[in-house]
MIRO-224957 format. One line per field, with one value per residue (C-alpha): residue number from 1; residue in three letters; x, y negated, z negated. Coordinates in nm, 4 decimals. Each point is the difference from the previous one (the first is absolute). Layout:
N
num = [NUM:...]
residuo = [ALA:...]
X = [X:...]
Y = [Y:...]
Z = [Z:...]
***
This chain:
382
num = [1:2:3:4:5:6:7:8:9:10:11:12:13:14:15:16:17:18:19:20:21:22:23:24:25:26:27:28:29:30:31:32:33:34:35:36:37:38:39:40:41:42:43:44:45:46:47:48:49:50:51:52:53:54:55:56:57:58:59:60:61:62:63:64:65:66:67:68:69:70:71:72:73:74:75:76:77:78:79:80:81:82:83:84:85:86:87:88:89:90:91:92:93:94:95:96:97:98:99:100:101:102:103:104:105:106:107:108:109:110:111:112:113:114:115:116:117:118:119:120:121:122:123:124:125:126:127:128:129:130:131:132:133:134:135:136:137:138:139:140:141:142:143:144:145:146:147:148:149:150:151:152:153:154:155:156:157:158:159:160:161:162:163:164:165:166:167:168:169:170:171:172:173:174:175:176:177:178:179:180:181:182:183:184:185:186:187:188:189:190:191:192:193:194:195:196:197:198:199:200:201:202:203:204:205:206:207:208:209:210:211:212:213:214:215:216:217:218:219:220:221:222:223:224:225:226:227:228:229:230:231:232:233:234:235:236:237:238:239:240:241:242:243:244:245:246:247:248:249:250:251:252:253:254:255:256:257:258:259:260:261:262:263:264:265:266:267:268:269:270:271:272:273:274:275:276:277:278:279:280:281:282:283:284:285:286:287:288:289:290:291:292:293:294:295:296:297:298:299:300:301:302:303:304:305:306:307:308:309:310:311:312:313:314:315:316:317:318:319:320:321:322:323:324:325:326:327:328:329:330:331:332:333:334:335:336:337:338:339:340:341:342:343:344:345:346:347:348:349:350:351:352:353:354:355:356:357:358:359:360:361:362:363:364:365:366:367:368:369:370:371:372:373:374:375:376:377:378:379:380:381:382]
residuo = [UNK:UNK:UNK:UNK:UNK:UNK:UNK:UNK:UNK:UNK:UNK:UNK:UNK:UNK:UNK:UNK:UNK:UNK:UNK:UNK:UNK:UNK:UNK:UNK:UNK:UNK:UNK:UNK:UNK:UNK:UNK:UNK:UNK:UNK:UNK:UNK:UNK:UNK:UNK:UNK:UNK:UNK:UNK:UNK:UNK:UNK:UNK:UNK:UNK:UNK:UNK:UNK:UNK:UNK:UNK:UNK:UNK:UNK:UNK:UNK:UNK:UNK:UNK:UNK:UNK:UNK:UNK:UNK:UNK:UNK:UNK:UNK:UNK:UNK:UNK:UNK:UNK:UNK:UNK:UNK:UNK:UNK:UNK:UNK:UNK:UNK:UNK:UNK:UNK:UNK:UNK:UNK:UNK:UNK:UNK:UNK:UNK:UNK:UNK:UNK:UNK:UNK:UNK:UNK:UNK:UNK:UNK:UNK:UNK:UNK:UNK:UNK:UNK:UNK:UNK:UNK:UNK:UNK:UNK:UNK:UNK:UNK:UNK:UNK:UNK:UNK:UNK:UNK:UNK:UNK:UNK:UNK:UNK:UNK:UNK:UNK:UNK:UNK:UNK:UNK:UNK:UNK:UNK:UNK:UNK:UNK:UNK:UNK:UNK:UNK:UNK:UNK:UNK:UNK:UNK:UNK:UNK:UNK:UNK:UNK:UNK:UNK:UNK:UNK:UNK:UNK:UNK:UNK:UNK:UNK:UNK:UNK:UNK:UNK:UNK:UNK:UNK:UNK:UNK:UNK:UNK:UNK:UNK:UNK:UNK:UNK:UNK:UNK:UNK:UNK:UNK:UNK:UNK:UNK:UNK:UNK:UNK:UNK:UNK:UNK:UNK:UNK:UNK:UNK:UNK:UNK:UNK:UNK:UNK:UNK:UNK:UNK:UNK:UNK:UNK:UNK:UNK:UNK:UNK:UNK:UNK:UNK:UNK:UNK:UNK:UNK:UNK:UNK:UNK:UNK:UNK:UNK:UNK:UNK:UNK:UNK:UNK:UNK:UNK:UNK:UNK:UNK:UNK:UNK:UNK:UNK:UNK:UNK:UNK:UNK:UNK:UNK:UNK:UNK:UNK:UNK:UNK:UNK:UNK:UNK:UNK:UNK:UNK:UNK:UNK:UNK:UNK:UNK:UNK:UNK:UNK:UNK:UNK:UNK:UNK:UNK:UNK:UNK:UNK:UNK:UNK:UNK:UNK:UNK:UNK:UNK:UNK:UNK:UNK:UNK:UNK:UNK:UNK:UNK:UNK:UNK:UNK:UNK:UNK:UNK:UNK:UNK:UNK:UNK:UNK:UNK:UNK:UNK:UNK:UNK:UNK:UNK:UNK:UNK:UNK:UNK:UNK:UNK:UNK:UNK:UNK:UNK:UNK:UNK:UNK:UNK:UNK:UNK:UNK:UNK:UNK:UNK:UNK:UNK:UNK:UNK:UNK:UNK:UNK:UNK:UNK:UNK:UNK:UNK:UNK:UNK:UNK:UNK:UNK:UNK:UNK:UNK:UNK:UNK:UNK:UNK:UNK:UNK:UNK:UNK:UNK:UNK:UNK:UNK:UNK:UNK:UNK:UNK:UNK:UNK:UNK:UNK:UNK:UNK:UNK:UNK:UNK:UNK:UNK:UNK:UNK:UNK]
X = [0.0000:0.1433:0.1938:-0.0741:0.2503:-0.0122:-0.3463:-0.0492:0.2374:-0.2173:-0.2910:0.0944:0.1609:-0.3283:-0.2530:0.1687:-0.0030:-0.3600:-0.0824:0.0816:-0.0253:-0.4145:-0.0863:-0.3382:-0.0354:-0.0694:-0.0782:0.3351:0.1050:-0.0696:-0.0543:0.1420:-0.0672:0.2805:-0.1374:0.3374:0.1731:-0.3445:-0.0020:-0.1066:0.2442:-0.0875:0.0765:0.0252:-0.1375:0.2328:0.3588:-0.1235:0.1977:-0.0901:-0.0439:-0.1161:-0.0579:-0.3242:-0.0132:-0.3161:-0.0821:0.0688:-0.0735:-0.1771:-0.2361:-0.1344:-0.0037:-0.2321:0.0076:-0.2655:0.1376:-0.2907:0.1804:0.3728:0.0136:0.1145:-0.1541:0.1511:-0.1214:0.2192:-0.1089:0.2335:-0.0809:-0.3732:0.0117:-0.0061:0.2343:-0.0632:0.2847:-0.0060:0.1713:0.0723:0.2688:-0.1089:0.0448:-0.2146:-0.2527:-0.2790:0.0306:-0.3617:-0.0485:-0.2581:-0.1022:0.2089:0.1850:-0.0985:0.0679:-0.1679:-0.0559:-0.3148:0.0175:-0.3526:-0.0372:-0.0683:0.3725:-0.0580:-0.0952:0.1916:-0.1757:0.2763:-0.0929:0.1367:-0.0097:0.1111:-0.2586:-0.3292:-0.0509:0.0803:0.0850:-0.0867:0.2348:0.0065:0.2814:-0.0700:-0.0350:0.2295:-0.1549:-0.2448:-0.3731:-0.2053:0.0900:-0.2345:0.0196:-0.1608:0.2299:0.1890:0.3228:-0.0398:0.2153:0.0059:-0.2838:-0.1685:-0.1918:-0.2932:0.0268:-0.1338:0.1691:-0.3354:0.0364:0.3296:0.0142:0.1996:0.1315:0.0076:0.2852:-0.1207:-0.4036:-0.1783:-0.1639:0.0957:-0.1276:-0.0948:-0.0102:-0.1887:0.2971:-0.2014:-0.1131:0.2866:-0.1483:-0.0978:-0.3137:0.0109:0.1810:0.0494:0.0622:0.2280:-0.0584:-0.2614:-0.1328:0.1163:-0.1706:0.2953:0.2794:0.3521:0.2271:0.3389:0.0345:0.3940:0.1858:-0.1556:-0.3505:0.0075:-0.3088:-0.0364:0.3513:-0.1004:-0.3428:0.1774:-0.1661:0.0234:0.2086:-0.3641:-0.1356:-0.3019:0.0422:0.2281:0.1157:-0.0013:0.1877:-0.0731:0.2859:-0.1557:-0.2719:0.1354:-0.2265:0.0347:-0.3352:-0.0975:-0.0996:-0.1820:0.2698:-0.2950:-0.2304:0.0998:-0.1835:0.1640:-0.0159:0.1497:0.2069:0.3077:0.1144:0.4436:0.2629:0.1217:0.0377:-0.0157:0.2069:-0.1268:-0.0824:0.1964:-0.1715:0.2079:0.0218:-0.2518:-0.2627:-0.0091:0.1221:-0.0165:0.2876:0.0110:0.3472:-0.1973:0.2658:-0.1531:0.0325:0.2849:-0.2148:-0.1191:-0.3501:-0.0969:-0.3364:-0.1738:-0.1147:-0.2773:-0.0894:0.0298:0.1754:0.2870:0.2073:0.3032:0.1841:0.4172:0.2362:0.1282:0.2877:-0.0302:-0.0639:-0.1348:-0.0324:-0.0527:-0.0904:0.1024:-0.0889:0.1800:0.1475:-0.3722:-0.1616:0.1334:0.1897:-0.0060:0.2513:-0.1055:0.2280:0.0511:0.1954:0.0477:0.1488:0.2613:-0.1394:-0.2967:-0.1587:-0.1210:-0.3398:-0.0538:-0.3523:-0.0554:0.0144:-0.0667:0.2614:0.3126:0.3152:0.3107:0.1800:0.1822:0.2425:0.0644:0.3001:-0.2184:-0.3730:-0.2257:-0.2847:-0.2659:0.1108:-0.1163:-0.0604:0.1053:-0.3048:0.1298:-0.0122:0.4057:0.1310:-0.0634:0.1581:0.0138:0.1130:0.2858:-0.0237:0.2447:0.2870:-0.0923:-0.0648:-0.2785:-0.0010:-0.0517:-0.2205:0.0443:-0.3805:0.0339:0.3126:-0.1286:0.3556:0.1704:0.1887:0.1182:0.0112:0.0086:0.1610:0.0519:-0.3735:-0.0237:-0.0298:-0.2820:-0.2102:-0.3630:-0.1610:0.0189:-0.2964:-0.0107:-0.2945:-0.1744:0.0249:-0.2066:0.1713:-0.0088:0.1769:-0.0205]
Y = [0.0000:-0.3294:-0.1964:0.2878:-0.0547:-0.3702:0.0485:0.2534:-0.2009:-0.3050:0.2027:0.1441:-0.3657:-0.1836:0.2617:-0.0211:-0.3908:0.0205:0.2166:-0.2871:-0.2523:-0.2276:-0.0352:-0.1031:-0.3653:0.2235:-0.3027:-0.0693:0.3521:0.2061:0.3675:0.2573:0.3700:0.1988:0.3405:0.1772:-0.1042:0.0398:-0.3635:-0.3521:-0.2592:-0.3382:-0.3106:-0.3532:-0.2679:-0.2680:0.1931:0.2208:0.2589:0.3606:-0.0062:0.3493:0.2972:0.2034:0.3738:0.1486:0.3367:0.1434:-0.1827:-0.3259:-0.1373:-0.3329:-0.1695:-0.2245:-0.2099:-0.1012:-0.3429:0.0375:0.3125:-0.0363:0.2870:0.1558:0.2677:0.2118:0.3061:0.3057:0.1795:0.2809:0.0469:-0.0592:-0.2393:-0.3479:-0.1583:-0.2701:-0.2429:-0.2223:-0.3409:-0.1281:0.2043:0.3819:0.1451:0.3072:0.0328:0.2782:0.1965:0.1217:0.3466:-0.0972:0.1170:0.0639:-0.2405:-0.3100:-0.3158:-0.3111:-0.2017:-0.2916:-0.1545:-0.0850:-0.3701:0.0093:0.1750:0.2925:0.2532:0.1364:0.1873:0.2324:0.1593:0.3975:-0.0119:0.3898:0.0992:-0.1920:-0.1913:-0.3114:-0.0130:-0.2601:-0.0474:-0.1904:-0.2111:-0.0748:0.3716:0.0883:0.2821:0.0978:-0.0491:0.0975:0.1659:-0.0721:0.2684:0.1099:-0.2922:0.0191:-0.0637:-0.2725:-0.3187:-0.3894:-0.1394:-0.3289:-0.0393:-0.2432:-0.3035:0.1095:0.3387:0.1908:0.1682:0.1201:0.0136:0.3121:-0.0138:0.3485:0.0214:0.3187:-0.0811:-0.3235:-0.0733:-0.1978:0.1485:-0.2151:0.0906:-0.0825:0.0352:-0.0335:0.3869:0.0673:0.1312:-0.1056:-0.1634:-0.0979:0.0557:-0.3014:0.0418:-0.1617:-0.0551:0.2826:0.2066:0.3993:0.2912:0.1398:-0.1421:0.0560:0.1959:0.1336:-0.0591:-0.1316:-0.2972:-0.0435:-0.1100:-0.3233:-0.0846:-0.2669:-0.1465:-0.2617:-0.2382:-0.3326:-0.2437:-0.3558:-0.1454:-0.0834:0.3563:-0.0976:0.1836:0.3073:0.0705:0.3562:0.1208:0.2583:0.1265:0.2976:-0.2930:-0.2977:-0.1855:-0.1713:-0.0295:-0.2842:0.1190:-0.2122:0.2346:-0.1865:0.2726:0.2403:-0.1412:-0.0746:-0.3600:0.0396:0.1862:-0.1723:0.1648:0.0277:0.1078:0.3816:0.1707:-0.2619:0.1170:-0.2395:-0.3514:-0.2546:-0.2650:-0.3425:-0.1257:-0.3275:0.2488:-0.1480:0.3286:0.3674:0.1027:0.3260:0.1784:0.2332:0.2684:0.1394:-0.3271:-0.1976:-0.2405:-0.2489:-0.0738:-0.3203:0.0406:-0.3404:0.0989:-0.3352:0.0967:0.3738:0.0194:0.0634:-0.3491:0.1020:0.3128:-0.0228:0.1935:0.2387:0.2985:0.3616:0.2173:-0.3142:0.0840:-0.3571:-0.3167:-0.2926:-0.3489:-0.3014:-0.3681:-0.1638:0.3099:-0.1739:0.2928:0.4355:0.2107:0.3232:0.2920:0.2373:0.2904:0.1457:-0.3084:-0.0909:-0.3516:-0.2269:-0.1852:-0.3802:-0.1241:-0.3932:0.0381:-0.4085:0.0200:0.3801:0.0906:0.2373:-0.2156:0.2537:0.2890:0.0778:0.3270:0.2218:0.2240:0.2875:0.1756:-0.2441:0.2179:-0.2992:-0.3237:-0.2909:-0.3430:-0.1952:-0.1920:-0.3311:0.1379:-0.0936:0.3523:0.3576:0.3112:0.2616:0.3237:0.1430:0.4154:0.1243:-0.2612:0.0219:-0.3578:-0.3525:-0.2256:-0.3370:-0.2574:-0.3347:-0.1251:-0.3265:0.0069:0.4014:0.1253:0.2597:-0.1361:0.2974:0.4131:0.1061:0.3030:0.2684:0.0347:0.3837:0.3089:-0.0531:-0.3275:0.0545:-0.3086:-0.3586:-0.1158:-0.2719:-0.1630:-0.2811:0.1012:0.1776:0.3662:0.2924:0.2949:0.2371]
Z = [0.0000:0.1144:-0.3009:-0.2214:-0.2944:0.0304:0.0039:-0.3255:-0.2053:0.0261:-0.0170:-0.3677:-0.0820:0.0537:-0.0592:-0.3841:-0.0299:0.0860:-0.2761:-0.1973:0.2037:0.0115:0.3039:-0.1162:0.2042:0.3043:0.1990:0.0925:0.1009:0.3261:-0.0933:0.3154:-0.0131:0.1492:0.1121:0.0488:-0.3527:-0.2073:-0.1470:-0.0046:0.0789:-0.1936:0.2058:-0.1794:0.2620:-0.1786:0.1261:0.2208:-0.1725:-0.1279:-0.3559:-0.1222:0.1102:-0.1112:0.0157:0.0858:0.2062:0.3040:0.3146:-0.1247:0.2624:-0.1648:-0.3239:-0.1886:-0.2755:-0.2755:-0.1031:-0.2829:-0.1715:0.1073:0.1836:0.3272:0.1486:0.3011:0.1949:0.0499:0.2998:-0.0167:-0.3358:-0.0071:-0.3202:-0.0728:-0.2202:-0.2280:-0.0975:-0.2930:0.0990:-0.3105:-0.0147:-0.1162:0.3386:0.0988:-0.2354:0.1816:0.2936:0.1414:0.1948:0.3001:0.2869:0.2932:0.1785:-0.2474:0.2286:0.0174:-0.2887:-0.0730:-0.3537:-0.0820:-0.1166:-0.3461:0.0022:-0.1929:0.2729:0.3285:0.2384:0.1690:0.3627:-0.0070:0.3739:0.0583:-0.3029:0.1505:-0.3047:-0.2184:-0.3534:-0.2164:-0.2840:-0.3196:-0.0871:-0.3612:-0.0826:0.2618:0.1435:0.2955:-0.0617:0.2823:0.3498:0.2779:0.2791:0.3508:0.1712:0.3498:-0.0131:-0.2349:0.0522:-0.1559:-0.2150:-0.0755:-0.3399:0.0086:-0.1682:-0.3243:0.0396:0.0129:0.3178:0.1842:0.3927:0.0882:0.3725:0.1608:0.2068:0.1254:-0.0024:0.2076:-0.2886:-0.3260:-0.3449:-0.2508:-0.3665:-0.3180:-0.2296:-0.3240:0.1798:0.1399:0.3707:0.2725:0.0642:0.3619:0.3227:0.2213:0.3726:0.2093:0.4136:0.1029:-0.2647:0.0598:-0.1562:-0.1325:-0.1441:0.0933:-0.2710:-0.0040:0.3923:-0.0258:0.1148:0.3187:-0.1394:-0.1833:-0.1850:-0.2492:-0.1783:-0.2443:-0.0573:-0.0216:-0.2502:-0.0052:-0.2286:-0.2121:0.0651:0.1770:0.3004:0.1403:0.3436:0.1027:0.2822:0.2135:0.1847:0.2283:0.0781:0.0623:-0.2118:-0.3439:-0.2493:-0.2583:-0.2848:-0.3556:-0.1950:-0.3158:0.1680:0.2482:0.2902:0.3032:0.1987:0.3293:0.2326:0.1463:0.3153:0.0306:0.1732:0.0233:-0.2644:-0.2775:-0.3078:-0.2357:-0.1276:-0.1770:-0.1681:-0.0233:-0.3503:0.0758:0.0971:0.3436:0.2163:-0.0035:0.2678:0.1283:0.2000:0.3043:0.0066:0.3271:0.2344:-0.1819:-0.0896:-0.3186:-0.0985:-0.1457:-0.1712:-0.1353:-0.3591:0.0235:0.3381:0.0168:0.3056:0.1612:0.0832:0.1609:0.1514:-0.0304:0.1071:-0.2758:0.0174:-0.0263:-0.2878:-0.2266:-0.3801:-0.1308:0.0117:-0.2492:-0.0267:-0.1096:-0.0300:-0.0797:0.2334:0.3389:0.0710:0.0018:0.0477:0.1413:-0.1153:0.3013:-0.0983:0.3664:0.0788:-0.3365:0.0517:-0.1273:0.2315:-0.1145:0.0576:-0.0422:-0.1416:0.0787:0.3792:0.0332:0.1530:-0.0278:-0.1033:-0.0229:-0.1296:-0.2609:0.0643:-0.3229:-0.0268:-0.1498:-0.0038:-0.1395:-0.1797:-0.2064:-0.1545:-0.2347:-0.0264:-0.2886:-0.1868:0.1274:0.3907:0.0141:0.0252:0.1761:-0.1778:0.3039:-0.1359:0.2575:-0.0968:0.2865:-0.1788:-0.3305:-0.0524:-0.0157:0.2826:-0.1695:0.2703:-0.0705:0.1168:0.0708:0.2267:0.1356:-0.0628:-0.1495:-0.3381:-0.1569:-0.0309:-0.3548:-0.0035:-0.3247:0.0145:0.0521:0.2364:0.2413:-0.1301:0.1111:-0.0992:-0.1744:-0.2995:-0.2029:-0.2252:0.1503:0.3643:0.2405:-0.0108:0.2282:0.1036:0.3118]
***
C-alpha cells in the first residue's frame, strides 16, 4: 500500500493524541473516512492540516456528526457495524452489529437519531445515540440508498436505488407507510438487479426541508415532493440518466450531473423547472456550491477534474485539473472553500472558491479517503 510505514506511523501517532485530544468545536474540522486504512482523518479548516486520526472499522463509507451530543458516528461496511466516537476526547465508545453493508448515514434533526441504509440487507436501522444502540430496523427495502428526514423528523424518505419508488416511513412505527413513485408507475419494483439499473440515489431537501427532489435515473425524470406529507407536486423532466440533485445553500437550485449525456441540470426550486443545461464531465459524483452560491463545481471522477459553473450567467466558466480520483467533497459554512477527497493519492484537494483554484493538497490523511463532512454544510457521499 502506497506510503505504508510513513503512513502507519502517523496513523498510531495521531490516532493516540486523539484519544486525548477534544475535538468537540466540530465546526472548524472536516471529518474524511478512509476506506482502505479503517479511520477518520480530522481536518482543521484554520491550517488545513491533519490533526487526528480516528479509528473506526473496516471500510468506512460516510460519517456524521451530532453537534448536539459530541459525537461521531461512522459506518463500517466490511464490518456491518457502526461506530460511535466520542469527540470530547474518549475515543470509541460503542460499536453496533447491523445489517449488511451499513452505508449511508441521515442524522435526524433533533440530533439524537441516525437512520443508517444496510443497502446489501434491504433495510434501514434506526439507532439511538443517547443509549447508543439500535432501536428499530425497518425492512422490505430495495437496495436502500441516502435519506432525507422531514422537517420535524416524523417521516424518513428512503431512496431505493434498486426500486422507482421512494418509501417513506413513520419512524415513531418504524415501517413504511407509503411508496412514492417516480416517472411511470411499474407494477413491480426492481430489486437486486446490479449496477446497470439505477433507481433512486438520494431525495434532496431544501436547505428548510420543505420540499425533496427525487431522481430517477432509469427515467429521466426528477419528482417534487411536500417531504411535510408525502404527496408529490410535480415532475421535472432531465437529462440521461440523472444521478442526483444538489440543492445550493440559498435554496435557489437543485442541480443535477446526467451521467448518460454529459450533461448538468439546472432546476428552479421557485419555479419548478429546469433553467439551464451545462456541459458536465463523465462519471459525475458531486456537485458543490460556493463563494455567495455564484458558482458549482461539479466533481467528475472519470475525468480527475471539476468542472466550474458560474451560476450568475449560467454558464460553464473553467476547469480545474486534480492530480488524483476525486470521490465527494464539501463546502465550508462560509462558501470560501471545497474539500475534494482525492482516494487514488491519498489526499484533500483544497478549492479556493472565490479565485476557482487549487490552493493546497493535504496529504497524511489516509489509505483511500472516500469522502469529506463537516457540520453546517450540505453533505453527501456517493
Amino acid at each position: 500500500m502506497r506510503r505504508f510505514v510513513f503512513g502507519l506511523a502517523l496513523a498510531v501517532g495521531l490516532a493516540a493524541g486523539a484519544r486525548a485530544q477534544d475535538l468537540s468545536d466540530v465546526t472548524r474540522y472536516v471529518f474524511v473516512p478512509n476506506r482502505a486504512s479503517a479511520d477518520v482523518a480530522v481536518i482543521d479548516t484554520a491550517r488545513d492540516a491533519v490533526v487526528a486520526r480516528l479509528p473506526v472499522g473496516r471500510v468506512p463509507h460516510q460519517v456524521a456528526v451530532s453537534d448536539a451530543l459530541g459525537v461521531l458516528v461512522a459506518s463500517n461496511m466490511a464490518d456491518d457495524t457502526v461506530s460511535i466516537v466520542d469527540l470530547r476526547g474518549g475515543g470509541t465508545v460503542a460499536t453496533l452489529k447491523l445489517d449488511r453493508s451499513p452505508e449511508h448515514m441521515e442524522l435526524a434533526p433533533s440530533g439524537d437519531l441516525v437512520a443508517v441504509s444496510n443497502i446489501e440487507g434491504g433495510s434501514v436501522s434506526l439507532v439511538f445515540l443517547v443509549e447508543k444502540r439500535e432501536i428499530a430496523r425497518i425492512e422490505g427495502l430495495h437496495e436502500p440508498h441516502n435519506m432525507t428526514f422531514s422537517p420535524d423528523g416524523r417521516y424518513l424518505y428512503v431512496a431505493n436505488l434498486g426500486a422507482d419508488f421512494v418509501s417513506m416511513v413513520d419512524v415513531a412505527q418504524a415501517k413504511v407507510v407509503r411508496e412514492i413513485p417516480v416517472g411511470e408507475p411499474r407494477l413491480v419494483a426492481y430489486a437486486g438487479t446490479g449496477d446497470d439499473y439505477q433507481g433512486i440515489v438520494n431525495v434532496t431537501a431544501t436547505p428548510d426541508r420543505r420540499l425533496g427532489f427525487a431522481a430517477f435515473g432509469e427515467g429521466d425524470v426528477m419528482a417534487v415532493l411536500d417531504l411535510r406529507t408525502g404527496r408529490q407536486i410535480r415532475t421535472i423532466r432531465l437529462g440521461e440518466l440523472p444521478w442526483r440533485a444538489y440543492a445550493t445553500a440559498d435554496g435557489r437550485y437543485m442541480i443535477v450531473p446526467d451521467n448518460g449525456d454529459g450533461t448538468v441540470s439546472v432546476v428552479s426550486v421557485a419555479d419548478l423547472r429546469e433553467v439551464a443545461r451545462l456541459r458536465g464531465g463523465e462519471d459525475m459524483t458531486g456537485v458543490n456550491t460556493a463563494w455567495f452560491e455564484t458558482t458549482a463545481f461539479v466533481i467528475s471522477r472519470g475525468e480527475e477534474k471539476l468542472h466550474v459553473l458560474d451560476l450568475v450567467g449560467m454558464r460553464n466558466a473553467g476547469e480545474i485539473p486534480l492530480p488524483g480520483t476525486p470521490e465527494t467533497g464539501v463546502t465550508t459554512p462560509d462558501g470560501a472553500k471545497v474539500y475534494v477527497a482525492l482516494s487514488s493519492t491519498d489526499q484533500v484537494a483544497v478549492i479556493d472558491a472565490r479565485t476557482r483554484r487549487l490552493v493546497k493538497l493535504i496529504d497524511g490523511v489516509g489509505d483511500e479517503p472516500w469522502g469529506t463532512f463537516m457540520v453546517g454544510s450540505l453533505n453527501y457521499c456517493h
